[in-house]
C-alpha angles and dihedrals in degrees: 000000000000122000130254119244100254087058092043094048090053090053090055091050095051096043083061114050092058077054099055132350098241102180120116125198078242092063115111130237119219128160089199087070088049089049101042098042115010107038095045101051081045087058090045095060089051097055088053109022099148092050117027095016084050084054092039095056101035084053086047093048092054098040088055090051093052092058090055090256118146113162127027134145117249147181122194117184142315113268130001127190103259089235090090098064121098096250121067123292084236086054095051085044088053097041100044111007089158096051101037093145099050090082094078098105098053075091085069102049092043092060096044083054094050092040090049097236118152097223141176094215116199134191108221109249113199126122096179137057101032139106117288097247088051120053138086135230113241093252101043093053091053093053099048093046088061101051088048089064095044084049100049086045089048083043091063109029105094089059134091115282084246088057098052094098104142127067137177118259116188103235131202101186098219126314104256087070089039125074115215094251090064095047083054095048088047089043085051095045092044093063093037103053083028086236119166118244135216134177139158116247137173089009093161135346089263095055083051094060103038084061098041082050092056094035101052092256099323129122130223096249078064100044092045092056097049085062094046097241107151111175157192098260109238102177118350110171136143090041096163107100125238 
């Protein structure tokens, strides 16, 4: 089944940006782009993660081969049903009963391993400024994000230590979607699992004073700091400050 334009055009747009890091300090931020195109598509994949996400990321994974691309790090969604992982779904229930949908981006790592990518695979942490079918809760996204880390490291265990080429990476997804109780939990949960983390800051100048105006003039280089969240840069653009 082939896919519609809107998920095809956010598979573009992912291929490319492991390619090249497009973002300007002119480009501007909106949250109405994020909530009419991103979130929603997000929110797609999750309804249908062993179906359509299993499409969306085997497309993604090729896409990102053709343009000569072999290692990246990733994140896919929030949450995805555990049928989609490569053990049982019994085995998922037994394993991690209070955080069943944060398996959803075990999709993501399985096709980085058949495709061969070496990928830092994330599950997206916010739990504010989305729409409202598709947020989490801070603790739920703390705990999922745990389990999601547990799950990726029981994915590749039983290989060889040269194909296990995918790990976990806790991922806040940028600090205006994320409070700051939740920065500090995944700060917390970083050092004590030893996960990697990656985030996108100062992506344009717009991104830069939407965050200064909800942190009391900060940035979110600042306010990423205080938490002790020093990260894998995604996308860092527009670093001048206003």
């Amino acid at each position: 089944m082939a896919l519609d334009k809107p998920l095809m055009e956010w598979v573009r747009r992912r291929a490319l940006t492991t390619r090249c890091l497009r973002s300007t300090s002119l480009t501007p931020f909106s949250t109405l782009q994020l909530e009419a195109y991103t979130f929603k598509a997000e929110s797609r994949i999750d309804r249908d993660p062993h179906g359509l996400g299993a499409r969306v990321y085997a497309k993604l994974a090729q896409r990102m081969l053709e343009n000569g691309t072999t290692a990246a790090s990733v994140f896919g969604t929030i949450s995805v049903e555990a049928k989609c992982v490569q053990f049982p779904l019994l085995v998922a229930l037994v394993l991690y009963p209070a955080d069943f949908h944060a398996l959803r981006s075990l999709v993501l790592a399985k096709a980085f391993l058949d495709a061969g990518l070496r990928g830092q695979i994330g599950k997206v942490a916010m739990d504010q400024h989305s729409i409202p079918t598709y947020v989490e809760t801070t603790s739920s996204s703390l705990s999922s994000t745990r389990s999601f880390i547990s799950a990726v490291r029981e994915l590749v265990a039983p290989l060889a230590p040269e194909q296990q080429i995918v790990e976990p990476v806790v991922t806040p997804r940028f600090v205006p979607t994320c409070t700051l109780e939740l920065l500090r939990g995944l700060s917390a949960l970083a050092r004590e699992t030893g996960a990697r983390i990656q985030s996108h800051m100062c992506e344009s100048e717009g991104m830069v004073r939407v965050c200064k105006d909800m942190l009391g003039g900060k940035s979110d280089v600042e306010v990423l700091n205080e938490v002790r969240l020093s990260f894998s840069l995604l996308d860092c653009a527009g670093r001048r400050r206003a």
